[in-house]
Every structure is written in structure tokens, then in C-alpha cells.
N, C-alpha and C positions, 0 to 999 in steps of 0.2 A: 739824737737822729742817727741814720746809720746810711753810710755810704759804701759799695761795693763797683768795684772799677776792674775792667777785664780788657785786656788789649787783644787782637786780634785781625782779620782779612777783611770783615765785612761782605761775610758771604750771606747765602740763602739764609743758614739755619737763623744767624739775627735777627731776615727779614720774619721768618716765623716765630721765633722768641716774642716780637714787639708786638705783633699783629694778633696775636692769639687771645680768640676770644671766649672759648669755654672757659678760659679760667680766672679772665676777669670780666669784671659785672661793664664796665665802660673802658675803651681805649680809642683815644683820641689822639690824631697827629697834630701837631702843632709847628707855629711856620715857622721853616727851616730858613737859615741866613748862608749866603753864599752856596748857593747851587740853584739851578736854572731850570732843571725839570721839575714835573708835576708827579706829586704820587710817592710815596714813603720807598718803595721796591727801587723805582728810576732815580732817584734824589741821593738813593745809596749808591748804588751803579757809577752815577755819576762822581761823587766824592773818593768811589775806589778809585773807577779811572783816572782822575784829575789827581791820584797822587800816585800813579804809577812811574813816575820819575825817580821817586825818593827813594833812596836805597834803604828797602826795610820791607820784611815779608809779612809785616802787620799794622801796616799803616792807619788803623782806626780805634779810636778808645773808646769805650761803652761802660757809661757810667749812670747807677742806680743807684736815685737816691728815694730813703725811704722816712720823711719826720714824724716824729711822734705825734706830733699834733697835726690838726688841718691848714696849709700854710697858704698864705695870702699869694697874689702874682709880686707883690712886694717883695715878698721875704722870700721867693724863687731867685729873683733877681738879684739880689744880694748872697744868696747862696752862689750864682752864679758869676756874679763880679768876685768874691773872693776866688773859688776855684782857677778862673779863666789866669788871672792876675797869679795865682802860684804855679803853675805849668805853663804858662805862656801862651795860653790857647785864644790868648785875645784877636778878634777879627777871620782866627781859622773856619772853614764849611762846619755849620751843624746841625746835627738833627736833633727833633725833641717829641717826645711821644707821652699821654697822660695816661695812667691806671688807676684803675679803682678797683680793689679785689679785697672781699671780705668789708666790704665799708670803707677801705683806708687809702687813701689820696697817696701814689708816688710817680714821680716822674724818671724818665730815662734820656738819659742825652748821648748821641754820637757825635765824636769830634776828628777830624782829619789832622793826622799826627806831622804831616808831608807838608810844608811851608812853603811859596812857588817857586825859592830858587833851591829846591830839591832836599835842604836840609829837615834834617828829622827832630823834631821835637823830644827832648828828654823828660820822661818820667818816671826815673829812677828815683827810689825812699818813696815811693809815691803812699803805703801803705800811712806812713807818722802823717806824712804831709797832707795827707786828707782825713787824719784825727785832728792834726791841729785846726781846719776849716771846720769840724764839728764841734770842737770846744767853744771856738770864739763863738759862731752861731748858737750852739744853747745859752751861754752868756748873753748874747746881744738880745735873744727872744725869750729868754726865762724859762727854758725849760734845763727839766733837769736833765746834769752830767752823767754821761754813760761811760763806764771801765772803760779804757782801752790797753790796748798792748803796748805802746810806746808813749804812755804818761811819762816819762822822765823826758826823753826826748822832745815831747814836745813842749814841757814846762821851757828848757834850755832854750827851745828857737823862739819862744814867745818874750822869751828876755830877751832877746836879741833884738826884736823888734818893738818892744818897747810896749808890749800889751799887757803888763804886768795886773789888769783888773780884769784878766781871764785867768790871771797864772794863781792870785788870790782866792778867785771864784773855786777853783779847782781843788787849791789846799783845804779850801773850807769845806769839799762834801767829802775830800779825804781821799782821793784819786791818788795819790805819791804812796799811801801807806796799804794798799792793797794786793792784794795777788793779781800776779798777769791772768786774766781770762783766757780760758781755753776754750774754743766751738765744740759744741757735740760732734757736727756733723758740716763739713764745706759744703761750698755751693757749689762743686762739681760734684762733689757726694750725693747733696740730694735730688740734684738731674740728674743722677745713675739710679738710686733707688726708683725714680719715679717711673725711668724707662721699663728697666726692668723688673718691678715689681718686687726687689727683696730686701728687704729690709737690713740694714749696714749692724742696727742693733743684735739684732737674730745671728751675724756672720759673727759679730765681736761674743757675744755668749758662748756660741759653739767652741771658739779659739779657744777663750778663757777655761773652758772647763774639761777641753782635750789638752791644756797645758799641763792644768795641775791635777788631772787625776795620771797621763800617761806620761814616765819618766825615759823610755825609750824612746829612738825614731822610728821603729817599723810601727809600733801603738800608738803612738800620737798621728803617725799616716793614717794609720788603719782609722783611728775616732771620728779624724776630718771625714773620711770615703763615707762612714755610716751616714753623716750628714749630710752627704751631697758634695762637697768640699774635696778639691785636685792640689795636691801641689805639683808644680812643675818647675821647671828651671829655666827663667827671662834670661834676658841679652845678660847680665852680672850678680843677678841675686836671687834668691829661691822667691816663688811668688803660691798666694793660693787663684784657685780659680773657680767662682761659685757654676751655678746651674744651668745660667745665661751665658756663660763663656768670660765675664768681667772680672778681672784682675784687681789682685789685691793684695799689696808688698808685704810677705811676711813679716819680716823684723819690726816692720814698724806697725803692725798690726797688736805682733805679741806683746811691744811693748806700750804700745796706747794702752790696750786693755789692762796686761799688770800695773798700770801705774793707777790708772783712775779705779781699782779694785782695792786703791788704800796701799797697796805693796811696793815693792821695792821695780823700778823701771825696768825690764829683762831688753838687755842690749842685743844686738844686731847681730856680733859674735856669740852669744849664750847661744841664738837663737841656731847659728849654725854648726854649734860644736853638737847640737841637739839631732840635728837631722843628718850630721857626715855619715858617710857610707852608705847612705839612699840612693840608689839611682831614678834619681827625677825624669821623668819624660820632656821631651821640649816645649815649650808652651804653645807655639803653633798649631802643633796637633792636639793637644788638650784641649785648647780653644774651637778649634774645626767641631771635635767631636761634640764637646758643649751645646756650641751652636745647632749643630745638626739635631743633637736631642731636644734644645729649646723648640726649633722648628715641627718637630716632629709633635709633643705633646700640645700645642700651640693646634695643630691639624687636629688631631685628633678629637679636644676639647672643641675644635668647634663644626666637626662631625656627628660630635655628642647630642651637641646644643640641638634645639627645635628650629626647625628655619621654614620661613614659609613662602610659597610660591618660587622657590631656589630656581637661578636659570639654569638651563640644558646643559649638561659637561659633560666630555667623555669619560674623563676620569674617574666620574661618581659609577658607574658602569662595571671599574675594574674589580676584582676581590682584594679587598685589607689591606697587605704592605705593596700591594700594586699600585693602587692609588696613592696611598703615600709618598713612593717611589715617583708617580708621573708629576705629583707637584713638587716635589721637592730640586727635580730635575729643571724647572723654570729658574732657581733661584741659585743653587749653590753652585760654584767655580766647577767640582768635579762631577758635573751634571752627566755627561756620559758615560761614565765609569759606574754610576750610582745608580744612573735607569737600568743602565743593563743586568744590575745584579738581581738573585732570583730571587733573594729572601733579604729580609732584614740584619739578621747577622753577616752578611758579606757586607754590610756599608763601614765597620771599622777595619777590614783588609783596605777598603779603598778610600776611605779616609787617608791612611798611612801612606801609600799610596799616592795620594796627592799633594802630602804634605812634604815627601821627598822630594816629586817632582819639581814643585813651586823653589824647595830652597837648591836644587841642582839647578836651575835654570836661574836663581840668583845667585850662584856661584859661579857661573859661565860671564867672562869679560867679551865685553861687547868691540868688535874691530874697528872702534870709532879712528882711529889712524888709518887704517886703511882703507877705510871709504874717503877721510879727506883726501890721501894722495891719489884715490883713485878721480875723484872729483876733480880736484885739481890737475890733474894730466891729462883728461876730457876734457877740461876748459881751454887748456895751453893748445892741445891738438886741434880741436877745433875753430880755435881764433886765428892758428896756422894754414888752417885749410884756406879762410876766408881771405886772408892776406893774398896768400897764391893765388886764390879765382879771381880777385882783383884787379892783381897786376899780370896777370895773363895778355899777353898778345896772339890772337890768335895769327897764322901764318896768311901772308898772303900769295894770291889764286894768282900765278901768272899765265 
């Protein structure tokens, strides 16, 4: 079985992660314990607010579980007594939501991390500690053991507790004597490709094969550009930036791909002795201009497209980069700067342009002191005024 746990605010986008139904065949709420409203949307609302005491900026856990098999409400249950019982989530608000996508039955649970007298629940190691809840359960139900990454680890806590015929089970499919498993691809990886439509494969080949054909940094810049591919320079490390504007940590890109290419790992410093003396652009602006381009050919394509009975716009009206120009000015931050321009080449002066702007005006300290004292000396004078008209006597008329 495979479990995936992500903590987090328990905002909208969960509400739409659960709810979504093009991409699964069935999705069913199922009844939530400790919370008072109706409806999967208000039921979460609720559990934010109701742990907004707790000091912590993520107060909700969302956990995906996915079994190999079809699993009874039994074997839910038991999935869920061990869990609750190793995080302590016994008796906390939860939610629970059923899928069915591609044929295969999994469920999702939210849990309120915020206890009522304001303490936060720990789920730190939480990665071993929910292989260990997957070992004993494929033991308990007979299915087979899946690699994990912390098989030693969790052989160790299972002696501990005295489960020694799951710690058996384990020696015997050969789990102690195998390689750590590595993922192709995270699950926040593949909700980036899926947004943006590029494939993470495609970015790692291009790397791989502008490392080892280009020994210089201006040719290995130059190989990425043919591609589509920016480097720029984040908050502490050189980053690339594909087509969509999304970010992707050099070092650790170059050396995922050198490594699973059979070769030797190219570390973080190779990576930068490779590229010194480049002057990288800031990533802010890279990003803007990205974006601006995603936006752009996103119009265009579906300008292309056939469309039928389309409603009245004025901007269908305008000629080429004019119309581009009036919708694009709806969406982007330097929308007047952008409409006003005559042509399409003036949108990278004002790109830049506004990528100044935005970081001079994060560079400006705000006079948060001197609005309190001025607040504060409006309060004093004022409660002084009221005092005086109080005790005023007015003079008397003789």
C-alpha cells in the first residue's frame, strides 16, 4: 500500500483537489467526526477556524491513502486505528472523502493538527512512521511488501514494540538487503507537469545532454536558450526556468540526471564552478517574462482555434498585438504600462520596468513606528480632550 501525507492551511485548492470530478470516475464524502457543519467546503472552514488558536501556520494534515487491493470498511478501520494511535490524532475533527479513479478504490482523510487547549500535534519522522503503519498492514492483510526508504528504521521501532512477526515478514521478502528506492518524479512534480503541461522528463534530457556535449558556461547557457530553458539567479543558487515561468534548482537537477545516467553524481559546486562568470538575470524578471510569453501564446492558440457562435468583444475588433495587448492588460500586475505600449517589442522594456519597480517598493521600510506613535498621541489627546469637556464648569450668569 502507499500512503502520502502533506500538511498544510486547509485552503480552497484542498477543497478542489477532493472534489474533483473529471478525473475521478466516483467521489464520495464520507461522515466527518467532530465538526458541526454540513457540506465537505463548510466542514473544512470550520476545522480551520476551530484551530485558529493553535500556534502554527498549518494546522491540518491530508493524508492519501492508496491499497493495492480493494479494501473492506474493516480494513479502513484498522488502517485508521493504527495511524490515529501513532500521531495521536485519536478523537481530533476529521474529514474523509472516497475515489475511484482508473478502477482503484482510495481514500483521503483531513485531520486538525490543533488540540482545544491550543497545543499542536507533532508529526515529525512522520515519513518511517507511516512505512511502519504499511508494513504491519500488508502483514496483517497479506499482501505483498513494498521497498521503502526507511526499512532499517522501521525493522528497529518494530522491535521495540514487540512486532517481531512483521519485522520477520520483511526479512523474508528481503526489504533489509535492497537499495533505497528513488521516485521518478514527486507529487508536487507531477502537479507542476500536469499544470503546465511539460513534461519534467523532456527538462532532465535537455540538461543531461547540454552538460555533456557543452564544457564551457556561455555554451551550456547558450544549449539551455535553444531549448527554451532560462537560467537565472534565485534568493542563494542559480535556478533554470522553463517556458511556463516554473523553477527548477540547478544543482540538484544536474546532479539527479548525472546520477541516474549511470555516472558519477555532479555536485552543487561542480555545478557552479561551471557557470562562474555568467551574469545571470534575477529570477523575478525571467519569471514575469515567461509568464507573459505563456500568456501570450495560450491567446493566440486559441485565437487559432475554431470557435463558434463566440460572444461580442471589443477586443476581437482590434488588429494583432492590439488585441493581445487589451487582454493581457486584464491579468498582468503591469497592465498599464503593457496597454500602453504600441507594439510587442516594447513589453520586455516594461517587463523590466516593472520588475524594478515591484523590488524598489520591497526595498522601501514601511513607518510602521510612526504611525504607532502617531496613533498613540491621537488616543492620549483625545481622551484629554474628553476629560476637560467633562469636568468643565461652565461659569455662572449673575
Amino acid at each position: 500500500m502507499i500512503q502520502a501525507a502533506t500538511r498544510g492551511r486547509g485552503g480552497e485548492a484542498l477543497v478542489v483537489h477532493l472534489m474533483r470530478r473529471d478525473e475521478n470516475e466516483v467521489v464520495e464524502v464520507l461522515p466527518a467526526r467532530g465538526l458541526a457543519a454540513e457540506g465537505f467546503r463548510a466542514q473544512l472552514r470550520e476545522m480551520v477556524a476551530r484551530a485558529a488558536h493553535g500556534r502554527t501556520e498549518r494546522p491540518v494534515q491530508h493524508l492519501h491513502v492508496d491499497p493495492s487491493t480493494e479494501w473492506s470498511e474493516i480494513q479502513y478501520a484498522r488502517h485508521l486505528e493504527l495511524y490515529e494511535t501513532e500521531f495521536g490524532l485519536t478523537g481530533q475533527p476529521r474529514l474523509a472523502v472516497f475515489h475511484r479513479k482508473h478502477g482503484r478504490g482510495h481514500r483521503h482523510y483531513v485531520w486538525s493538527l490543533v488540540r482545544p487547549d491550543g497545543s499542536v500535534i507533532s508529526m515529525s519522522h512522520d515519513f518511517a512512521r507511516r512505512e511502519k503503519i504499511s508494513r504491519i498492514l500488508e502483514f496483517e492483510f497479506g499482501e505483498p511488501h513494498v521497498a521503502g526508504r526507511h526499512n532499517r528504521a522501521v525493522t528497529a521501532a518494530l522491535r521495540q514494540e514487540g512486532r517481531l512477526d512483521v519485522v520477520a515478514s520483511m526479512e523474508v521478502a528481503g526489504l533489509l538487503e535492497v537499495e533505497r528506492p528513488v521516485a521518478k518524479q514527486t507529487s508536487s512534480g507531477r502537479e507542476q507537469q500536469k499544470r503546465t503541461r511539460v513534461r519534467q522528463a523532456t527538462i532532465e534530457d535537455v540538461v543531461l545532454a547540454a552538460w555533456r556535449a557543452k564544457d564551457g558556461g556561455p555554451a551550456f547557457m547558450q544549449a539551455l536558450e535553444l531549448e527554451g530553458l532560462t537560467l537565472a539567479m534565485g534568493d542563494e543558487v542559480p535556478v533554470l526556468v522553463d517556458r511556463t515561468g516554473n523553477v527548477h534548482p540547478l544543482g540538484r537537477l544536474v546532479g539527479k540526471v548525472t546520477k541516474a545516467a549511470g555516472g558519477k553524481r555532479v555536485s552543487a559546486a561542480e555545478v557552479r564552478r561551471r557557470i562562474q562568470g555568467l551574469e545571470l538575470p534575477p529570477l523575478s524578471d525571467v519569471r514575469l517574462e515567461a509568464q507573459v510569453a505563456a500568456v501570450m501564446d495560450d491567446m493566440e492558440m486559441e485565437n487559432a482555434a475554431p470557435t463558434h457562435q463566440s460572444p461580442p468583444d471589443s477586443s476581437r475588433d482590434l488588429p494583432g498585438d492590439e488585441a493581445i495587448l487589451a487582454e493581457l492588460s486584464e491579468i498582468i500586475p503591469i497592465a498599464g504600462r503593457l496597454a500602453a505600449a504600441e507594439s510587442l517589442p516594447e513589453m520586455a522594456a516594461a517587463t523590466e520596468e516593472g520588475g524594478l519597480a515591484c523590488r524598489e517598493m520591497r526595498r522601501k521600510p514601511r513607518p510602521r513606528r510612526h504611525c504607532w506613535m502617531m496613533r498613540c498621541s491621537w488616543s492620549w489627546t483625545r481622551r484629554m480632550t474628553l476629560n476637560w469637556l467633562m469636568t468643565w464648569k461652565w461659569p455662572q450668569q449673575t
